[in-house]
C-alpha positions as CSV (number, residue, x, y, z in Angstrom):
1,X,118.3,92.6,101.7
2,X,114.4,94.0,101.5
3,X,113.9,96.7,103.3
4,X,111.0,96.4,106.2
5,X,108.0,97.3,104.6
6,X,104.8,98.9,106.5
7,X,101.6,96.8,107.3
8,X,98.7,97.7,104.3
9,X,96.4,98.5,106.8
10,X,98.6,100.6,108.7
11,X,99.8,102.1,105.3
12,X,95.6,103.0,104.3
13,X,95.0,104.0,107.4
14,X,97.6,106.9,107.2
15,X,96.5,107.5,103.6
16,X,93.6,107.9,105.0
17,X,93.9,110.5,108.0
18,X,96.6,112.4,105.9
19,X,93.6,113.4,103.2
20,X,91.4,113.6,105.4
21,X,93.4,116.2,107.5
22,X,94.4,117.9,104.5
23,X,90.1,118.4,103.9
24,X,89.7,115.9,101.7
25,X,87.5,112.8,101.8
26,X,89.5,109.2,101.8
27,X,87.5,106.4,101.6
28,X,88.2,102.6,102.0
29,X,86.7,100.6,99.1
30,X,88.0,97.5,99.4
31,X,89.7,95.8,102.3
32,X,92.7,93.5,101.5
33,X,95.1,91.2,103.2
34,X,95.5,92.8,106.5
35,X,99.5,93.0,106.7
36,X,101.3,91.8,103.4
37,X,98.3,92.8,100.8
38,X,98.6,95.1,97.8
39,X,97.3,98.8,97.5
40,X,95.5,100.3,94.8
41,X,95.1,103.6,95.1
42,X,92.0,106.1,93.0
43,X,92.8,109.3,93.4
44,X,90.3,112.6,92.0
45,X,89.0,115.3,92.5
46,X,85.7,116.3,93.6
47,X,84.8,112.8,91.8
48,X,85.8,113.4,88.6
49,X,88.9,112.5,86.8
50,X,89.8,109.1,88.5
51,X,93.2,107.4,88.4
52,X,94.2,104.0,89.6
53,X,98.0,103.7,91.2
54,X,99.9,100.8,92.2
55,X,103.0,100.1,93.1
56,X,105.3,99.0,90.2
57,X,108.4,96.9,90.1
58,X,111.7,99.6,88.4
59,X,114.9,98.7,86.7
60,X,116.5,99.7,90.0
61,X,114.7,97.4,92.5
62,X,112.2,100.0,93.9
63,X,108.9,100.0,93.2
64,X,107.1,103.4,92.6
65,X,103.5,104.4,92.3
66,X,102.6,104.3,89.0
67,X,99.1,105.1,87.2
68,X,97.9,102.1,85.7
69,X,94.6,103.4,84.1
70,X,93.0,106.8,83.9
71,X,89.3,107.6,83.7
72,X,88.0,108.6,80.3
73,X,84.9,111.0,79.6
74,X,84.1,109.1,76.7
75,X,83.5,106.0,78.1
76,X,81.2,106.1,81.0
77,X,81.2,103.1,83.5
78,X,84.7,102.0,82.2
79,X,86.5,103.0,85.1
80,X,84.8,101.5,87.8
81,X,84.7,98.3,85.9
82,X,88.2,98.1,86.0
83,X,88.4,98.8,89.4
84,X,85.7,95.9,90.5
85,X,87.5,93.8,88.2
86,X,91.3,94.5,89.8
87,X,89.0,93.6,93.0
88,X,87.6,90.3,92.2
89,X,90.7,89.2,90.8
90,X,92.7,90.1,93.9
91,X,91.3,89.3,97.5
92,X,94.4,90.8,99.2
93,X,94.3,93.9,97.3
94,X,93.3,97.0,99.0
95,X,91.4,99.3,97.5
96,X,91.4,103.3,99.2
97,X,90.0,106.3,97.1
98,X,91.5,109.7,98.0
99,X,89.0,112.3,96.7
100,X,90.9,116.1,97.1
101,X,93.2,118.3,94.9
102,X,96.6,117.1,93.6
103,X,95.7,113.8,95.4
104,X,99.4,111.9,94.0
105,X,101.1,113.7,96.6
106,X,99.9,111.7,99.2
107,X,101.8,108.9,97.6
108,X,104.6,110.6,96.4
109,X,104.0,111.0,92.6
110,X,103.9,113.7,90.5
111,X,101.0,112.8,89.1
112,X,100.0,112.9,85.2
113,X,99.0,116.0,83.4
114,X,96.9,115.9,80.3
């Protein structure tokens, strides 16, 4: 049996107003399918070090934020094309940016160091 799952707009607009209480800046990039679309989330800090999550399928039947693609300093503009590209492949994806410190807690992941 699935388990209910939370409308994507409902789910953003918490993402939202929990960063945004926290003193961060959340922004809405991309508006998806209004109850059963996808999220992407880009999470960084201060602008800088961008990471793309979404919500992968596991061995066990969950499905768990995981970073799909990381910003790299050596290849300016690569990022954001990957993003306008998940975007224009995807018209139900949403797309929220979450811009404040140790932003992957906000979706429950650790996060990546490196």
């Amino acid at each position: 049996m699935d388990e209910a799952r939370l409308s994507a707009h409902l789910e953003v607009s918490g993402l939202v107003r929990q960063v945004q209480a926290a003193g961060g800046f959340a922004m809405v990039l991309s508006k998806g399918e209004r109850d059963a679309g996808t999220i992407m989330v880009v999470t960084c800090e201060k602008g800088r070090n961008s990471r793309a999550w979404e919500r992968m399928p596991q061995a066990d039947g969950s499905r768990d934020w995981t970073c799909i693609r990381s910003e790299d300093p050596d290849l300016p503009g690569a990022f954001t094309e990957f993003v306008d590209r998940r975007r224009s492949q995807d018209s139900d994806l949403w797309i929220v940016e979450l811009d404040i410190a140790d932003a992957e807690r906000f979706i429950g992941s650790p996060g990546t160091k490196g």
